[in-house]
N, C-alpha and C positions, 0 to 999 in steps of 0.2 A: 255656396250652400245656403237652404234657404234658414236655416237657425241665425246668419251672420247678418239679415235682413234688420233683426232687431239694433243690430249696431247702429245701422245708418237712419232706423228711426229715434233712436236714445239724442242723437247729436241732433236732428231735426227738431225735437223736443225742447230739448235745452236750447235751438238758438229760438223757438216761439217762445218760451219763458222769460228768453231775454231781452227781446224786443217788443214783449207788451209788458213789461217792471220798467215804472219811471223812476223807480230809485238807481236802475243802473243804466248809463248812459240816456240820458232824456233827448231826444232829438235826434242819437244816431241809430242806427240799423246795421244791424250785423248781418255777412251771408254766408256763402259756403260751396265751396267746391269738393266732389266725390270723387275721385281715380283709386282705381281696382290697379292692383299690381298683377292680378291672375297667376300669383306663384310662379313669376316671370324675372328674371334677373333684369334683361332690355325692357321691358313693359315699364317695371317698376322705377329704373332710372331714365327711361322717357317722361312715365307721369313726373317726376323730381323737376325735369327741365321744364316741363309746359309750365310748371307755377311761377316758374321766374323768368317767363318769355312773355309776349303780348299776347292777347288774349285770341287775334286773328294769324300771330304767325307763328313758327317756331322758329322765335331767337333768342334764346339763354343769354343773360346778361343785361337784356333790353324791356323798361317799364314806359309807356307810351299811353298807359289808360289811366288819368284821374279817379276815378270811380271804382273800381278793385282794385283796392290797395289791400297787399298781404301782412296780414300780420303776426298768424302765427301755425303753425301746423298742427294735426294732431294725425298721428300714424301709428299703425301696427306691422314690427319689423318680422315679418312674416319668412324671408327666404334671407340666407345666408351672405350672399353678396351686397344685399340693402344694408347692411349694416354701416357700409361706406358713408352713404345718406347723409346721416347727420353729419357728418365731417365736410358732406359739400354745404348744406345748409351753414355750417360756422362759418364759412365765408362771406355768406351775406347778415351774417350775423343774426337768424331768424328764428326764433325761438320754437323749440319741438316739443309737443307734447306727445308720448309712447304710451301707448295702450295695450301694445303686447309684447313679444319678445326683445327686451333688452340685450345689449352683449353683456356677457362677464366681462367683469372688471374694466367696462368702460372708463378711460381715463378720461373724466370730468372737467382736466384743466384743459385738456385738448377739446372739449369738448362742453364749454360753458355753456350752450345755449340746448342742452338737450335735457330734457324733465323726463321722470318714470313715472308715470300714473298707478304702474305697477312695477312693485322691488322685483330685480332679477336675481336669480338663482342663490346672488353674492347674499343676500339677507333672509332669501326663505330658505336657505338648507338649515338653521336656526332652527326654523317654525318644523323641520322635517325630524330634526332630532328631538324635539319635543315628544311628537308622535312616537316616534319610535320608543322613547323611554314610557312613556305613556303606559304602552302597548306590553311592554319589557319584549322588543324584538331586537335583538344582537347580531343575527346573524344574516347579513346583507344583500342582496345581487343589484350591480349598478348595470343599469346601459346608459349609456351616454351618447346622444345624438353628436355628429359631427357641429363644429361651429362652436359647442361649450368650451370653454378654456381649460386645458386640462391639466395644465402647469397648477389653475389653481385651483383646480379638485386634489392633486395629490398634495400642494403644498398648505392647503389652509382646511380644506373640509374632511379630507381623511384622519389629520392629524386629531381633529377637535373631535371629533367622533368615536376615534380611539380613546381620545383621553375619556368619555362620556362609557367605554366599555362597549364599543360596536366594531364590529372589522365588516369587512365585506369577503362575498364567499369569490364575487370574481369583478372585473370592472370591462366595461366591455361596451365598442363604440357602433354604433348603427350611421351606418356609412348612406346616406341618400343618393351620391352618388359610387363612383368607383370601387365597385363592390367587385367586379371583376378584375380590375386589378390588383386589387387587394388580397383574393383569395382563388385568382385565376378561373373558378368557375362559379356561376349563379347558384347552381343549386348546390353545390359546397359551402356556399355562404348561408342558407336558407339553412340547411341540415344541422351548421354549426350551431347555427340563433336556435332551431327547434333543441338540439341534442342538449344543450344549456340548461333550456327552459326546461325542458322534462326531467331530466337526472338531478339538480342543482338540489343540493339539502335545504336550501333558505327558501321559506317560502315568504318572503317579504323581497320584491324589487323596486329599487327606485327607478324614476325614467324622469332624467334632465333633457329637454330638447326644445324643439320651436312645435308652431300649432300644429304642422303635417306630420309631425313624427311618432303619437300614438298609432295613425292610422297607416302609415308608413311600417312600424314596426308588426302592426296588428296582420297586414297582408304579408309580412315576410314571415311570420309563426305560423302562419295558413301553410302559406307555399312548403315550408318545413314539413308540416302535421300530413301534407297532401304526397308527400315525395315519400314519407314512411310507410302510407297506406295503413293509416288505423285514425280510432275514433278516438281512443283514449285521450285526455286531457288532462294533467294534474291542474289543481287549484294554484291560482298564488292573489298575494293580495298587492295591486300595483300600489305605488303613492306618485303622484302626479304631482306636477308644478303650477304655479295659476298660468304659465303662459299656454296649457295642456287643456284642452276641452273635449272630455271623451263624449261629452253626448253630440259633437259631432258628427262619431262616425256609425252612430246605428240605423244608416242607411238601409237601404233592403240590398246590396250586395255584402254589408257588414255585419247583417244582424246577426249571423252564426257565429264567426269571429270574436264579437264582440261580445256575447255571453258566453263563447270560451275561452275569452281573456280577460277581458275586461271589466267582467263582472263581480262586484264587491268591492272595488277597488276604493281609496280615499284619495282626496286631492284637496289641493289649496286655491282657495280661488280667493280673491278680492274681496273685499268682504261689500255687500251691497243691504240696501236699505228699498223699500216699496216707494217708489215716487208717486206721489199724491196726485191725480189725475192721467197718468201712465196707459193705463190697463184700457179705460176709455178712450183715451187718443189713440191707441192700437186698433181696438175694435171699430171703431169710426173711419178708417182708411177702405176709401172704393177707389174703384181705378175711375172712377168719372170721378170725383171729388177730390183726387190730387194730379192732376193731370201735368204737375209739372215734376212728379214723380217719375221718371222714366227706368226706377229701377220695379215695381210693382206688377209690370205685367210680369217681367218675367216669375217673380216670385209667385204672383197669383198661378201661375201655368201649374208652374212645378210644386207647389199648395193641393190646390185640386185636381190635376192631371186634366187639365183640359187646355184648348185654345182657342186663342183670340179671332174672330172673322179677318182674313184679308190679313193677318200678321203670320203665322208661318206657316208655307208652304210644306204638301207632303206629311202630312198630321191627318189624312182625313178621316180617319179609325180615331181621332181622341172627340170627347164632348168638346161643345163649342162653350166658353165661357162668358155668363152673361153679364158677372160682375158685380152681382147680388150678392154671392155666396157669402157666409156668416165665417169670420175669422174666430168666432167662438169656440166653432166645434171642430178644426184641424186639431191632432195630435203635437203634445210639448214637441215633440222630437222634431218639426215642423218650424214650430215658430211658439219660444217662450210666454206666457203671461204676465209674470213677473221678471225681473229684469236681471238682466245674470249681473256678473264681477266685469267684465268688460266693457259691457254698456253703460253699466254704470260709473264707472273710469271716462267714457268718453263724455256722460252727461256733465262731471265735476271736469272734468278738463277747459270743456268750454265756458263753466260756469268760471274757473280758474283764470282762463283768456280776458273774460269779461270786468271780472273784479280789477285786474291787473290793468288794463286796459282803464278803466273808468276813474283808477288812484293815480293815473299818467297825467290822465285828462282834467282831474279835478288840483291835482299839480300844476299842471302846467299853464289853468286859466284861472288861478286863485284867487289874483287879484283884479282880473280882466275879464269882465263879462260881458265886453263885446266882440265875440267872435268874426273871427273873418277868415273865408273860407280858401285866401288862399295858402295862411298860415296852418288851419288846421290841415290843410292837403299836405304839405310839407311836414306835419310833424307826421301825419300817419304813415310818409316813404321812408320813414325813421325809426320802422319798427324794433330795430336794436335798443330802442332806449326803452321796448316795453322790458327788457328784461330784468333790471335792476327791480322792477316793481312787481314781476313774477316772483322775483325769488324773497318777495316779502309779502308776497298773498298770504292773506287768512282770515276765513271767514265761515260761517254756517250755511251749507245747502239749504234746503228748501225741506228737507227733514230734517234739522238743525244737526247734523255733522257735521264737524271741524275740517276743513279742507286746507293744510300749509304743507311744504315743502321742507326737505333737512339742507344741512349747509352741501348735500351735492346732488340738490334737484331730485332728490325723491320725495316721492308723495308717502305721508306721514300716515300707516293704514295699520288696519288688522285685515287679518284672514279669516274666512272661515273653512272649514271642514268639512267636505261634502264626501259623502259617500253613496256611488254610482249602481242603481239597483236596477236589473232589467226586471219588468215587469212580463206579467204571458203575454201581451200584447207584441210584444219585441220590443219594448220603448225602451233605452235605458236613460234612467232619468234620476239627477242628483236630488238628495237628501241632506239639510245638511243636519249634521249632528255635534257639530262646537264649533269653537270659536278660538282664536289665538291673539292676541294682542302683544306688538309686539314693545311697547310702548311700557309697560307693566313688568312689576320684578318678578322673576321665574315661578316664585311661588301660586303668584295665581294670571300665570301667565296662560295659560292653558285650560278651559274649558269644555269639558267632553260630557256627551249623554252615549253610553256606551247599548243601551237597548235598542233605539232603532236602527243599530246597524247591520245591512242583512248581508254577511260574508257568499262566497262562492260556494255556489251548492257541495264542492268537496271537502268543504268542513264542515257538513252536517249542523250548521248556524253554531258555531262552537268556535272563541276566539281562537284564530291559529296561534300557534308555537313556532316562534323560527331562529331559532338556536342551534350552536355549531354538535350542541351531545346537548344531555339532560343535562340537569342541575346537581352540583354537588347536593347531598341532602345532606341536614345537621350531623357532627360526629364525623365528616369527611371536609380533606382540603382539596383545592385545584393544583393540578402539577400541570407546568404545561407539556404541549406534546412536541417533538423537536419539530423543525421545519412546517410547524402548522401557526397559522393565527394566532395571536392571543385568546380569541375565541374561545378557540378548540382545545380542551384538555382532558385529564384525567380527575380520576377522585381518588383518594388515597386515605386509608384510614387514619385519626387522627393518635399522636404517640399515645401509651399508656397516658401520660401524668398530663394531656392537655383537650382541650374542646373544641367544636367549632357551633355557633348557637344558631347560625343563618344557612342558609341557602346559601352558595357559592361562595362560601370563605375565602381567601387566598391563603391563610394560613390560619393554624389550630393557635390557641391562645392557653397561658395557663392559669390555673384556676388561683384565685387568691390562696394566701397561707393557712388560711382558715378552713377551707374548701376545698374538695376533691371530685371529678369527675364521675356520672355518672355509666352507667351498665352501658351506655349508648351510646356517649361521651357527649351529650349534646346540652351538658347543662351542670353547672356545679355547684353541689349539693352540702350543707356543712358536715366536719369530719364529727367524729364521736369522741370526745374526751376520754383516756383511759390510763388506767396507771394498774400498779401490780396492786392489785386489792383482795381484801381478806377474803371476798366471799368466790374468788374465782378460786379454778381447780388447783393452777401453777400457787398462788397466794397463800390458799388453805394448807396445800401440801408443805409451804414450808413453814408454815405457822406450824403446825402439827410437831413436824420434825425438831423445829428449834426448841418448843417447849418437851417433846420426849424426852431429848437428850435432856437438856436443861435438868428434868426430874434425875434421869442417870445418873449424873455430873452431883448433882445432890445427895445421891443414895449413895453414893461411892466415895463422897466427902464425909459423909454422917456413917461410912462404913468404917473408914477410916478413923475417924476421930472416937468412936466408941473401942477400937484397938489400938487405940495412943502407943502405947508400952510395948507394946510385941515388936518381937525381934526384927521383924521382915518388914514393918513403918519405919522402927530407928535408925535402923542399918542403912536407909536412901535419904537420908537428911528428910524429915518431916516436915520441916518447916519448908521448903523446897516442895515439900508435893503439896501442900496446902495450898500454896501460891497460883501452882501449878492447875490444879484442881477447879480455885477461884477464880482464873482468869479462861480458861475455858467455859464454866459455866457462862461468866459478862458474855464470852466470844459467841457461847450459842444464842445470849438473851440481845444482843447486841443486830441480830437481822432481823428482829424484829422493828427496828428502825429504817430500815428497807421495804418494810409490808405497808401496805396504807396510802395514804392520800399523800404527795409529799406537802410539808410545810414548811417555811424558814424555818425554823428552828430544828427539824429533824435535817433537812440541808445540810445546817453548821455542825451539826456533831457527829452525822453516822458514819462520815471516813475517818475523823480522826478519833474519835472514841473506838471505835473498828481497830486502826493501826496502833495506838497506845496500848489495848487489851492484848493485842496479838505480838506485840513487841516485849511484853510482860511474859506472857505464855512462853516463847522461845528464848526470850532469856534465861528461865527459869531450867529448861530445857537444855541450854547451853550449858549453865553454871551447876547441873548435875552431873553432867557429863565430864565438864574439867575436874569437878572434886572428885570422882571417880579415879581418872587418870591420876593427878597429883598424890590423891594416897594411897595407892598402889605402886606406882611408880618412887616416889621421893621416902617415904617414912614406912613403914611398917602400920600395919592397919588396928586399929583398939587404940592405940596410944594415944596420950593428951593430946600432944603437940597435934597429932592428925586430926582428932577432933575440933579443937579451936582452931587451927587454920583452915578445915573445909568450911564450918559455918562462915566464918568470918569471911573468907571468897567467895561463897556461892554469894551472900548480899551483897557484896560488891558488885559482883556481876550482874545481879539482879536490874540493882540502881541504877549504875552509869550505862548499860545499853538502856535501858529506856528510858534513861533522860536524855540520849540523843534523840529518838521518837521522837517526845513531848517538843524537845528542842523544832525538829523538823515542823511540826504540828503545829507548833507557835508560829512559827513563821511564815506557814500557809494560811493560817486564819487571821492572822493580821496585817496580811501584804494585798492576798487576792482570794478570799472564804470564799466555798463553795453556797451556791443557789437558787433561788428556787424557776425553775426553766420549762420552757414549751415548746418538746421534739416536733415541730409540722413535717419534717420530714423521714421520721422512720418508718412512719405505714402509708398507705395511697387514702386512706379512708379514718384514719385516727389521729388527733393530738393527746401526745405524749406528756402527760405529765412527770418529770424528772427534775431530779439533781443535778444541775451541772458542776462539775468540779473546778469548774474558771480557770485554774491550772494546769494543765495534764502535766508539768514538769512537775508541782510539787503531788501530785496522786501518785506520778509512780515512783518518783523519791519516796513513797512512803511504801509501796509495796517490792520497790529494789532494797530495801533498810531489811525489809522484813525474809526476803528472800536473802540476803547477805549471810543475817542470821542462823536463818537456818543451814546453809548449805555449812556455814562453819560447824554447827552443832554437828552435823550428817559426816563431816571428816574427821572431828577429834572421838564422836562416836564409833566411825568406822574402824581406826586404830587400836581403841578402847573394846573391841566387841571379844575377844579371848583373854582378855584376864580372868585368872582364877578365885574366880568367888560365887559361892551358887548362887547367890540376889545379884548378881552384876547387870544393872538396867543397860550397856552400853548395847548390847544387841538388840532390848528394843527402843531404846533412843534411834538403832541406828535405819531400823525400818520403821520407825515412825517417822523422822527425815524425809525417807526415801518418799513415804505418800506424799508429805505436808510438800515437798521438791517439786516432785509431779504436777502436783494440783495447783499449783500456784507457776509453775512453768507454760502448762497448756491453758493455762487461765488468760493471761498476755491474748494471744491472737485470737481465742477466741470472744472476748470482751470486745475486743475491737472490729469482729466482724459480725456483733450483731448490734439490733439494734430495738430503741424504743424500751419497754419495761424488761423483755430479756436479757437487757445488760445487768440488769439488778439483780434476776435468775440468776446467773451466770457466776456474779458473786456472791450472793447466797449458798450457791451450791458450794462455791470453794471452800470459805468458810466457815462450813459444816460440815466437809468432807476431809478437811483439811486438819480440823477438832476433832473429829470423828479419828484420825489415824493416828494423833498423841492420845485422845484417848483409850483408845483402842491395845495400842500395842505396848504403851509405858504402865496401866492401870489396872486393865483387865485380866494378865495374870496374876498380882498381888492379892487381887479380889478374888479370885478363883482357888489360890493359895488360903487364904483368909476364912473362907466361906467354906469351901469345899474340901482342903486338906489341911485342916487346923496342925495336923501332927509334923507338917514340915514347917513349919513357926516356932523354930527354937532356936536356943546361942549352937547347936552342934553344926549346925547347917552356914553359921556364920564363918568356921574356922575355915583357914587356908589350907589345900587341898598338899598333901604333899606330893613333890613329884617323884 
């Protein structure tokens, strides 16, 4: 191909650079011998043997000429079988410099004397997943040319890839040869490669292989496209290896192909520098002015389409070529101006031979500067010893780049980034648009100018997307999907209580305690502080209520107390409803330490001020109800004796139940006091300011004390409820009980199933409701009596009924 012309002038270059600089070798002269392998297995290991034969005969193993002595190779492992090559060359121990396809995973100790000029596949799939995170493309298609290693594609580059968040959507090898044994028919094999390419959801493919295998692949996606009979082409974006040169193949039998495949494509090439007098030594080549060129006509032909007088027969239909013609005005796709990644590989390689070569020579006559020519003859058939001093070159070309080797004979590079745009001309011609270094920490390992990149006309110049599904969007997680890629998954809404803030989460997160998920869930937003307060409706309502009562409780105490003397106060021990009276009212005024902002100090006293008050009240309650019983049952009723022992019992009773309370109450406020606490978890969107009780053994010790009480009130009550006395409270002790029982029974589960300031509600309500039914049914009719029929308030009404 006449693009590959510039190779064999980059190395002609470089050995005229070398042999007019006296700073490198002074007196000796380097030369150079050219063998074409012609993508020939026998060709290529024929040219192998002519270098280590005499130069008039073929006999491998036999050196016979003084004068060409070899010293080191520079080659491009172009066909599969070559690869042996270097493995013959270690036997003569002759050091190789590779300019293009390497093997994977060449093993280096077998294989000491062999240099890469260019890293193979093992170091640029690296530079490949760069790109692709670059890009954010995940979702894969590999072909793999025959000859790649493929043990360590699945064991080293799939796995790192994965771990990087990339799967491939299929892996898939392009066979050069045996494609019919493989798949039994050619165009089943053609059909498969096409039916691939077109269906495949990824539109990002990689291609690992040698130089013939874009063009190779490029005619079997034809042959495909040609066997379906349609025009249609999807777009994909290829990535290439540097040992891949698509503007090879935009031949005039390639040109259509190749802007239906290959167009937009990115690749890795070498990274190359403009050689300082280059472009003019190009242009300056006549076929009369290097006439020891013998590869030039040909190239000239096939340049201009013409030929030579008296060179080849049966041409008489082309122009005759007169060898004037201007190398200026050919087409890149022709023959480069500037100098590619391979050429320029092969100008440091010689430059590389040179150095190493001249640090042998400057060794080995350091102290002897009188040469003699038949010792240096004898060191030069001793090229084995240039290699110790290869593999410690380093030095600045000639555009001061750094040229050394790693400890396994790679040449120390960056790459750059070209991406392949066919012009209307049909040229497809690289661009490059960054740079990779691989030498630099990830962070700025990676240089890209993303605007002059011109995609496949089927993405309307719009970077592609090549991902297995869309993107979870924020507020959704990834589930994967069974038997698919990691790739490939679901989105799934994220719980109530958690978020997801990114793109493609794998899992929703929850929002600090402070903070609760948005409407969207894609963000979390702080909660609103809130507590049972005065000015809400629940708040007000039992502000209201607590102080009504309170006023009642008041009115019916001052009702009382202005009818001291009357029959229907004396007759139910007074001093007993006083109590009675007073501890009700505390009990209404008492939730108002429930209302409000909580504080430590409303904390420590509003359960057990609460249980002490309410332990008084049904005491009071109790100890009416036993004097009732006792002097009806034991003594006769008006008598001394029945008088001074009910008072004297009902304060007993009064006392010692509520100093077990205060008892209880002590010892919860001094062991583990309730306080001041912040619910994050009763509402999605509010902190709760609350009371914690720190004990719930001693809370309900105080409201099982209180519940005890009553339920005994409710039974000596209930036995009590037919004795014969018209004022006998024992019937409405006995359904006052029965509410205060209720209300404090369904209080339990429900306290415990709600939550945040409703727990306060909750007992609020009890203890209102609960006042409300001793008041109500022990009070309310003496008041009614009192008020309303004065004239049943007399001693007649007191006497025992006869039976």
């Amino acid at each position: 191909m006449t693009q590959n012309y510039q190779h064999i002038l980059a190395l002609v270059f470089a050995i005229r650079e070398i042999n007019e600089d006296p700073q490198i070798l002074p007196n000796l002269t380097f030369g150079f011998h050219i063998y074409d392998s012609h993508i020939n297995t026998r060709w290529a290991f024929g040219s192998a043997m002519q270098l280590i034969s005499p130069k008039e005969q073929f006999l491998p193993n036999y050196h016979c000429d003084r004068k060409d002595n070899l010293l080191a190779i520079i080659e491009g492992l172009d066909i599969e079988s070559s690869y042996q090559i270097p493995n013959i060359f270690s036997i003569y121990k002759i050091p190789q410099l590779s300019y293009g396809s390497a093997p994977v995973m060449m093993d280096h100790t077998q294989s000491p004397y062999f240099y890469q000029m260019v890293p193979n596949e093992v170091y640029q799939y690296r530079e490949i997943l760069e790109l692709l995170l670059y890009f954010r493309w995940t979702w894969v298609g590999f072909f793999i040319a025959t000859g790649i290693n493929s043990e360590w594609v699945l064991q080293v580059m799939i796995p790192e890839f994965a771990a990087h968040g990339i799967c491939f959507a299929f892996i898939d090898t392009v066979h050069n040869v045996g494609m019919i044994i493989e798949y039994g028919d050619f165009k089943k094999w053609t059909f498969k490669l096409w039916n691939k390419f077109m269906t495949s959801t990824a539109n990002v493919f990689l291609l690992f292989g040698k130089v013939q295998t874009p063009v190779f692949l490029d005619w079997l996606l034809v042959q495909g496209r040609d066997s379906e009979k349609t025009n249609t082409t999807k777009g994909k974006v290829w990535i290439l290896t540097a040992q891949l040169e698509a503007k090879s193949y935009s031949n005039k039998q390639g040109q259509i192909s190749a802007k239906l495949i290959y167009s937009g494509a990115l690749s890795l090439v070498v990274h190359s520098n403009g050689l300082p007098g280059f472009l003019q030594f190009i242009l300056e080549r006549k076929p009369s002015n290097v006439k020891e060129d013998f590869l030039i006509k040909d190239f000239w032909s096939s340049a201009f389409g013409c030929t030579f007088p008296n060179w080849i027969l049966n041409h008489t239909n082309s122009d005759l070529c007169t060898g004037l013609e201007s190398l200026e005005n050919i087409s890149e796709n022709l023959l480069e101006k500037t100098i590619t990644g391979q050429s320029y590989s092969i100008y440091n390689a010689a430059f590389a031979v040179a150095h190493a070569f001249h640090a042998m020579y400057s060794s080995r006559f350091k102290h002897n500067r009188m040469l003699k020519r038949e010792r240096w003859t004898s060191l030069t058939q001793q090229s084995w010893k240039l290699l110790y001093f290869l593999k410690q070159v380093s030095f600045n070309n000639t555009v001061g780049e750094k040229i050394s080797f790693d400890q396994n004979g790679i040449l120390l590079t960056t790459f750059d980034v070209i991406n392949w745009v066919l012009f209307p001309n049909e040229s497809l011609i690289g661009v490059k648009v960054g740079m990779i270094n691989s030498q630099v920490t990830r962070d700025h390992k990676l240089m890209m100018n993303k605007n002059p990149i011109v995609w496949h006309g089927w993405f309307n110049q719009v970077q592609p997307i090549s991902a297995c599904n869309e993107k979870c969007q924020p507020g959704y997680s990834k589930q994967k999907k069974e038997g698919e890629p990691f790739c490939c998954y679901d989105c799934i809404p994220c719980p109530e209580s958690k978020i997801s803030e990114w793109e493609d989460m794998p899992d929703c997160i929850e929002c600090k305690q402070d903070l609760y998920p948005n409407k969207h869930q894609n963000v979390c937003i702080p909660k609103i502080v809130t507590f049972l307060s005065y000015n809400e409706p629940m708040g007000m309502g039992s502000t209201t209520g607590a102080l009504f009562l309170s006023l009642i409780t008041i009115a019916l105490l001052k009702t009382f107390r202005m009818h001291h003397n009357t029959p229907i106060i004396k007759a139910n021990n007074r001093d007993l409803t006083y109590i009675l009276l007073t501890s009700l009212l505390l009990c209404f005024l008492c939730t108002l330490l429930f209302i409000g902002q909580p504080r430590k100090e409303t904390c420590f006293l509003q359960q057990s001020f609460f249980g002490i008050v309410f332990s008084v009240a049904v005491s009071s309650v109790l100890a009416k109800t036993i004097t009732v019983v006792l002097a009806f049952r034991g003594t006769p009723p008006g008598t001394k004796r029945s008088k001074g022992m009910g008072k004297g019992l009902a304060n007993s009773i009064v006392i010692f139940c509520s100093l077990i309370q205060v008892g209880i109450c002590t010892v919860w406020l001094s062991t583990s006091p309730p306080f001041l606490d912040a619910d994050m978890h009763s509402g999605m969107d509010e902190i709760t300011l609350q009371c914690n009780e720190a004990s719930p053994v001693m809370f309900y010790s105080v409201i099982g004390y209180m519940g005890f009480l009553a339920i005994a009130s409710f039974i000596v009550a209930f036995f009590a409820r037919n004795l014969p006395d018209s004022f006998n409270e024992a019937k409405s002790i006995t359904f006052s009980m029965l509410v205060f029982c209720s209300v404090w029974l369904s209080f339990v589960p429900t306290y415990l199933s709600t939550k945040g300031k409703y727990m306060v509600a909750v007992e609020i309500f009890s203890i209102l409701a609960s006042s409300v039914g001793l008041l109500s049914f022990i009070f309310f009719p003496k008041w009614y009596i009192i008020v309303a029929r004065p004239e049943l308030n007399n001693k007649d009404h007191l006497k025992w009924r006869k039976r």
